[in-house]
MARMARTOR-136580 format. One record per atom (N, C-alpha, C, O): residue number from 1; atom name; x, y, z. Coordinates in steps of 0.001 Angstrom, whole numbers. Layout:
BEGIN
<rec NUM,CA,<X,Y,Z>> ...
***
This chain:
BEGIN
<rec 1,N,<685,-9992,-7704>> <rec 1,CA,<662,-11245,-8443>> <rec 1,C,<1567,-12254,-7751>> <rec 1,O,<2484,-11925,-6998>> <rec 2,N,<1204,-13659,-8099>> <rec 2,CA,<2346,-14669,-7149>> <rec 2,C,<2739,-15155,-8190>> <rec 2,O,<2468,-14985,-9378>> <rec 3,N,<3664,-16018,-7420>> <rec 3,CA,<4953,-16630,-8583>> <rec 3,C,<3901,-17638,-9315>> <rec 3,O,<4052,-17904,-10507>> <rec 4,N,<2969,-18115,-8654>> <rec 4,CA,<1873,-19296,-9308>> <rec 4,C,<1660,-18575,-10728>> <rec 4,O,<1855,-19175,-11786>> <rec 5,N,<1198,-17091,-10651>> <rec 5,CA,<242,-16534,-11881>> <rec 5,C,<1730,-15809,-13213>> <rec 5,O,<1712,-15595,-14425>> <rec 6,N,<2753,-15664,-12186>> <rec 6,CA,<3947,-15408,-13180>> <rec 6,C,<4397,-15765,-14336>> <rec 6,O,<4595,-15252,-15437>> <rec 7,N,<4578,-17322,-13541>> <rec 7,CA,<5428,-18013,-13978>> <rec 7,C,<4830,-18761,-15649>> <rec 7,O,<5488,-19110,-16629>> <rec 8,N,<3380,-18786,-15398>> <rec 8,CA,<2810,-19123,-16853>> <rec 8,C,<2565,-17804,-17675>> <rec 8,O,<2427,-17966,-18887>> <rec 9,N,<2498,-16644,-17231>> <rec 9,CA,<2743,-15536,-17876>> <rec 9,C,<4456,-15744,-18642>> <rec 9,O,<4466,-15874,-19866>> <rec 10,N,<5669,-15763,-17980>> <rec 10,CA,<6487,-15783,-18492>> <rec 10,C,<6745,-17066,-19199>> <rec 10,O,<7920,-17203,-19538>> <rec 11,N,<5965,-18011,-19498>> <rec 11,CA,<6012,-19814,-20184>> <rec 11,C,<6070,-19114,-21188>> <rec 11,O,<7104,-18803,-21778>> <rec 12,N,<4285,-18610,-21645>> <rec 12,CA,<3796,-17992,-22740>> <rec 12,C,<4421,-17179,-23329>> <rec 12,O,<4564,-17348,-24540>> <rec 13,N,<4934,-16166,-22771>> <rec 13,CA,<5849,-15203,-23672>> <rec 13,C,<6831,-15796,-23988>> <rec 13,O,<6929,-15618,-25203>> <rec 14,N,<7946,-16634,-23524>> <rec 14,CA,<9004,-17485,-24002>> <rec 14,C,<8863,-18313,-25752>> <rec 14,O,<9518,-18431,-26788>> <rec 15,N,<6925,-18912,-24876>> <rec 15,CA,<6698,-19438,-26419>> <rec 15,C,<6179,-18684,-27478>> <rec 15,O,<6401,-19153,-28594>> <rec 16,N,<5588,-17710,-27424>> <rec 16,CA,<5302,-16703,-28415>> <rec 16,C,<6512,-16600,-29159>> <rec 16,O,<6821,-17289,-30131>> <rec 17,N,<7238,-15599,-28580>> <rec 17,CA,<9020,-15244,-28979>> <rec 17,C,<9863,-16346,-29692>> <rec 17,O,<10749,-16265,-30543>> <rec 18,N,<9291,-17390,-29063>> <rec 18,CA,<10226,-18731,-29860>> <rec 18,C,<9482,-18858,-31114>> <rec 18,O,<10187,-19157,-32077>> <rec 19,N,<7928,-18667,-31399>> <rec 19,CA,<7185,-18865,-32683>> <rec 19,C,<7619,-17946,-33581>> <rec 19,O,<8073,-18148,-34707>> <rec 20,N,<7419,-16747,-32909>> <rec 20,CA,<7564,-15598,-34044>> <rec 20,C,<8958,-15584,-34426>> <rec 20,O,<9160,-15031,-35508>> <rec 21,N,<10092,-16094,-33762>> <rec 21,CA,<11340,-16183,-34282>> <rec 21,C,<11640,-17606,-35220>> <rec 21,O,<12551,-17792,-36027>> <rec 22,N,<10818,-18292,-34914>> <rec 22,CA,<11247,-19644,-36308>> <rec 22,C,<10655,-19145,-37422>> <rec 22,O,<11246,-19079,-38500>> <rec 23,N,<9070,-18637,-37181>> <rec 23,CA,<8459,-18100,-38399>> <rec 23,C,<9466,-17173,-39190>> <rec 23,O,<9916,-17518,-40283>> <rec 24,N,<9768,-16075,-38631>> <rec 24,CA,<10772,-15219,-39131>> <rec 24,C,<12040,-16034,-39981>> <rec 24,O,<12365,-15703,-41121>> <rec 25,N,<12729,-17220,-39175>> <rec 25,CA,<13572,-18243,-39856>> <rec 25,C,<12938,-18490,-41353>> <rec 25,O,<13244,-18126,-42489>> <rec 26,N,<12234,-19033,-40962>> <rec 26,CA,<11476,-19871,-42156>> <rec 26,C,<11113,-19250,-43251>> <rec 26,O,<11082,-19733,-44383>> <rec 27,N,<10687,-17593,-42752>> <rec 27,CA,<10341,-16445,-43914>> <rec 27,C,<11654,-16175,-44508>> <rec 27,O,<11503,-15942,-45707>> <rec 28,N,<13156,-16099,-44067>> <rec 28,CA,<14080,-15496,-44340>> <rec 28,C,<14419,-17181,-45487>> <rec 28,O,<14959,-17046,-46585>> <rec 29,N,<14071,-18343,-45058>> <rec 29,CA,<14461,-19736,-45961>> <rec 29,C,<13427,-19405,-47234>> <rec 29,O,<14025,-19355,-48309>> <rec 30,N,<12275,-19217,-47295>> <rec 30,CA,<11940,-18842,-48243>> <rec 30,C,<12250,-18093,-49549>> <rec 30,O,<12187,-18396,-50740>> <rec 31,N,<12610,-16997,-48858>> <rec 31,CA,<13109,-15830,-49867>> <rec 31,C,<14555,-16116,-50639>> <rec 31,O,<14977,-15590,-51668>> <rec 32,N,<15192,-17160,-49767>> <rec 32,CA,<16605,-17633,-50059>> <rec 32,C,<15845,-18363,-51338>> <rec 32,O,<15981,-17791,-52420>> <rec 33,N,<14954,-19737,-51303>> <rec 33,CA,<14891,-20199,-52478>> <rec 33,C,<13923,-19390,-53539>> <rec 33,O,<13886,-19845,-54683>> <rec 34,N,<13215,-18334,-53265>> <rec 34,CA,<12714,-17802,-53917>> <rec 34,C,<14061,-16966,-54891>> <rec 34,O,<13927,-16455,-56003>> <rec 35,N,<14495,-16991,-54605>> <rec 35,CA,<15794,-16175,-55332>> <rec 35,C,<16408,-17040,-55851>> <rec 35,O,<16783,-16622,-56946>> <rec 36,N,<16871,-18458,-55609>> <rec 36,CA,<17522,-19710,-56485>> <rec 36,C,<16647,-20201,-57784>> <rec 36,O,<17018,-20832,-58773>> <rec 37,N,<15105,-19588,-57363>> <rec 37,CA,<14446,-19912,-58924>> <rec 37,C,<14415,-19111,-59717>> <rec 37,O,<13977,-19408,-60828>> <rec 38,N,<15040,-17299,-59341>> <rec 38,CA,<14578,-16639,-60717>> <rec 38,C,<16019,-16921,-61499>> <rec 38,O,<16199,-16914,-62717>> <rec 39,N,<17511,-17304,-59892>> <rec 39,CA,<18567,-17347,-60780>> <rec 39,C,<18616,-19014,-61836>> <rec 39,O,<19349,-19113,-62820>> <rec 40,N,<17688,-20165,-61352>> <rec 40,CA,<17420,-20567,-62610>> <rec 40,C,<16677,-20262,-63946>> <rec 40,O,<16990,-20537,-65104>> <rec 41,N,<15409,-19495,-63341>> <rec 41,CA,<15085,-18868,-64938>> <rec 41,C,<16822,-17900,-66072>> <rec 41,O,<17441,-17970,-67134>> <rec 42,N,<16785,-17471,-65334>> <rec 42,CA,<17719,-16752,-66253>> <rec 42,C,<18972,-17345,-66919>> <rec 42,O,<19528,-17114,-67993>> <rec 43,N,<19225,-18210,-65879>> <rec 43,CA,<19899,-19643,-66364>> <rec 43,C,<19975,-19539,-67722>> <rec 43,O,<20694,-19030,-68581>> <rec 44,N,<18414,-20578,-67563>> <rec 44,CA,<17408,-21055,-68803>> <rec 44,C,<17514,-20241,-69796>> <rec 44,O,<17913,-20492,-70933>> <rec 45,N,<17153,-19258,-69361>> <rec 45,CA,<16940,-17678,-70718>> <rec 45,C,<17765,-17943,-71077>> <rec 45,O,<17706,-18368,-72231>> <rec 46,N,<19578,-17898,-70196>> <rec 46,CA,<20713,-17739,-71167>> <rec 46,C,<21203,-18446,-72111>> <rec 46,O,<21687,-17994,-73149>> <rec 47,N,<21084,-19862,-71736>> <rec 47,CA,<20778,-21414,-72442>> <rec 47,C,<20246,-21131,-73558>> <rec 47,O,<20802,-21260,-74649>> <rec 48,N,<18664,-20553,-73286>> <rec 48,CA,<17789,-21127,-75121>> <rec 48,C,<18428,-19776,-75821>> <rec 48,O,<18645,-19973,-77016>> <rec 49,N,<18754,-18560,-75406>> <rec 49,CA,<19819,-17472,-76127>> <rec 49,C,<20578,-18172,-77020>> <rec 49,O,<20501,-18248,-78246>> <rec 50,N,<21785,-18986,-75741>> <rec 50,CA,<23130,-19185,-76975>> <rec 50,C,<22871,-20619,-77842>> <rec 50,O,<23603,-21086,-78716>> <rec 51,N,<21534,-21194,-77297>> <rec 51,CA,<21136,-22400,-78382>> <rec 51,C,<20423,-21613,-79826>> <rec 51,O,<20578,-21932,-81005>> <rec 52,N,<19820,-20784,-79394>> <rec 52,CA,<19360,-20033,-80746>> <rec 52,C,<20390,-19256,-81550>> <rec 52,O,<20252,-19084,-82761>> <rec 53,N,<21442,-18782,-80846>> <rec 53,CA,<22619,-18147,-81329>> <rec 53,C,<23358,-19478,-81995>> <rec 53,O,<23589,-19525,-83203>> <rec 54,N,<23589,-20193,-81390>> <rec 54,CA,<24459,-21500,-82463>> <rec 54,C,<23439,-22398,-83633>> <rec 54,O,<23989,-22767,-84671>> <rec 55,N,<22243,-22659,-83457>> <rec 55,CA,<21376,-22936,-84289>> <rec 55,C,<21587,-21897,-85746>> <rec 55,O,<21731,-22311,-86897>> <rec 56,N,<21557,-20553,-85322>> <rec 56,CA,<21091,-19434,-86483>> <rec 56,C,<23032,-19662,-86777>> <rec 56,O,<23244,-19439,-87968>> <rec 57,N,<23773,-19864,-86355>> <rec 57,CA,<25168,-20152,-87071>> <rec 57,C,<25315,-20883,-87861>> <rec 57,O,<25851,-20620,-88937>> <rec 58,N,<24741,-22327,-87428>> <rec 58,CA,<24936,-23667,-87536>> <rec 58,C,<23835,-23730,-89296>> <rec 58,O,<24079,-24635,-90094>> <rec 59,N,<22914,-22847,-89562>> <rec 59,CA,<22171,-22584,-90655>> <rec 59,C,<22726,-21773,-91613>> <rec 59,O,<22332,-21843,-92777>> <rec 60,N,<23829,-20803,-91182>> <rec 60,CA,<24452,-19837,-92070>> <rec 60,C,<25466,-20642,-92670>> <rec 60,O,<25722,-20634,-93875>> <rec 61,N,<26449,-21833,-91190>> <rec 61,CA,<27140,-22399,-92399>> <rec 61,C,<26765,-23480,-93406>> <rec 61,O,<27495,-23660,-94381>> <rec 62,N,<25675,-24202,-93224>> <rec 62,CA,<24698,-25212,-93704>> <rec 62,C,<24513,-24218,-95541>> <rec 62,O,<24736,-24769,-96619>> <rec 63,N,<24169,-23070,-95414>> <rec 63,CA,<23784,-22500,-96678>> <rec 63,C,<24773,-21628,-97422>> <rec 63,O,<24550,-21122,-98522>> <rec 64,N,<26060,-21481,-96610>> <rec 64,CA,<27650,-21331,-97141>> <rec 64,C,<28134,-22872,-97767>> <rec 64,O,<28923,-22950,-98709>> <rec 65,N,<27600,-23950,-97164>> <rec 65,CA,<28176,-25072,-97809>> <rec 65,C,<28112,-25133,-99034>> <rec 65,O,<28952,-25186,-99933>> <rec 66,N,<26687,-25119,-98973>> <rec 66,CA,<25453,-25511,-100327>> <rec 66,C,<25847,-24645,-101483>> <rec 66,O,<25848,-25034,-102651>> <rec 67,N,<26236,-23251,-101016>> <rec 67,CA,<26940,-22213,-102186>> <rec 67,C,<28116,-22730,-102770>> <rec 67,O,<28313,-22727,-103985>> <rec 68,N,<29186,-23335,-101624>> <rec 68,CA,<30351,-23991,-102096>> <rec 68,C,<30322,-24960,-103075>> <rec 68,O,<30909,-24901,-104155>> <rec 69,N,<29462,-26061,-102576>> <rec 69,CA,<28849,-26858,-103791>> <rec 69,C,<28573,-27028,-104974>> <rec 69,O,<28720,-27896,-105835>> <rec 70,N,<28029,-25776,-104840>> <rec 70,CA,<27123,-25155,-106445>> <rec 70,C,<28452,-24811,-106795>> <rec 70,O,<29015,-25501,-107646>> <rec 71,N,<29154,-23680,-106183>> <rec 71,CA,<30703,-23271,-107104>> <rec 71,C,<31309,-23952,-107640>> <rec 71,O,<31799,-23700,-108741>> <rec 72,N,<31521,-25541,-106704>> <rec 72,CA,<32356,-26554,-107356>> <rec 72,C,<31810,-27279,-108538>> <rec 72,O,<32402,-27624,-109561>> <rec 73,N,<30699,-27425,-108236>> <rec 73,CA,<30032,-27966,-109780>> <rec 73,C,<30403,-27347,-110745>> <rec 73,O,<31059,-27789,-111687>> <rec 74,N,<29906,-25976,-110545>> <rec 74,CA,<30334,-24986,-112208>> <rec 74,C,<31533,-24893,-112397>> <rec 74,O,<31946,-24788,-113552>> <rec 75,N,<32540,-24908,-111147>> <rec 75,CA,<33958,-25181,-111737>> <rec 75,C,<34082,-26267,-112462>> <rec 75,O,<34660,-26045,-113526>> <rec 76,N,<33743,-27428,-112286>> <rec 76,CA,<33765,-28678,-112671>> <rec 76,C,<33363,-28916,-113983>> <rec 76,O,<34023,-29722,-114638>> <rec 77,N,<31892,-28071,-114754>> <rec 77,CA,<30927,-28093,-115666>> <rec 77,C,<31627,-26983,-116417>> <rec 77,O,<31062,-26659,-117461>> <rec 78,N,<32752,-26320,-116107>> <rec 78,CA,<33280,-25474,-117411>> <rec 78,C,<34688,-26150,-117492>> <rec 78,O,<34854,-26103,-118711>> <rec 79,N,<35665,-26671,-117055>> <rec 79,CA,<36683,-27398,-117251>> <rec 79,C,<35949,-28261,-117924>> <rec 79,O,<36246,-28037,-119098>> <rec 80,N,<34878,-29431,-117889>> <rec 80,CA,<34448,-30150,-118861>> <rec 80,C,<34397,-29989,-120192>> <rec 80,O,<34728,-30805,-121052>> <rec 81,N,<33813,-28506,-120379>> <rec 81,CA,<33253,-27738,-121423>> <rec 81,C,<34825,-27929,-122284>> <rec 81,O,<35002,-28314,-123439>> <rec 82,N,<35602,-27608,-121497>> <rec 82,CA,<37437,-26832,-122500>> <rec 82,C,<37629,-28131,-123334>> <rec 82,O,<38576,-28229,-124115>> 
***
């Protein structure tokens, strides 16, 4: 073989090697953000969790009030009574 028929033999392989190594880059950038979206789902999950956890609080003391209420009335409606 002469250096004529080489030398584009060795072009080509240079550029092959350079493709399959960005591709490879680019596969490894992928998987990076593929992994930044499940750690936002779970985020999220944890979010509507402790919003449903303070909601279902935020209703227990809403219907502790309403009991208080009522107590104070009937306190109120039997001191009247005396």
């Amino acid at each position: 073989m002469t250096p004529q028929q080489i030398f584009p033999l060795i072009g080509a392989t240079i550029s092959i090697g350079g493709i399959i190594f960005q591709t490879g880059k680019h596969a490894d950038k992928l998987d990076i953000l593929w992994s930044k979206v499940e750690a936002q789902e779970k985020k999220e999950e944890y979010m509507n969790s402790t919003l449903y956890e303070i909601k279902g609080d935020l209703k227990t003391l809403a219907h502790d009030i309403t009991s208080i209420k009522e107590d104070i009335c009937e306190i109120k409606d039997c001191w009247k009574r005396k």
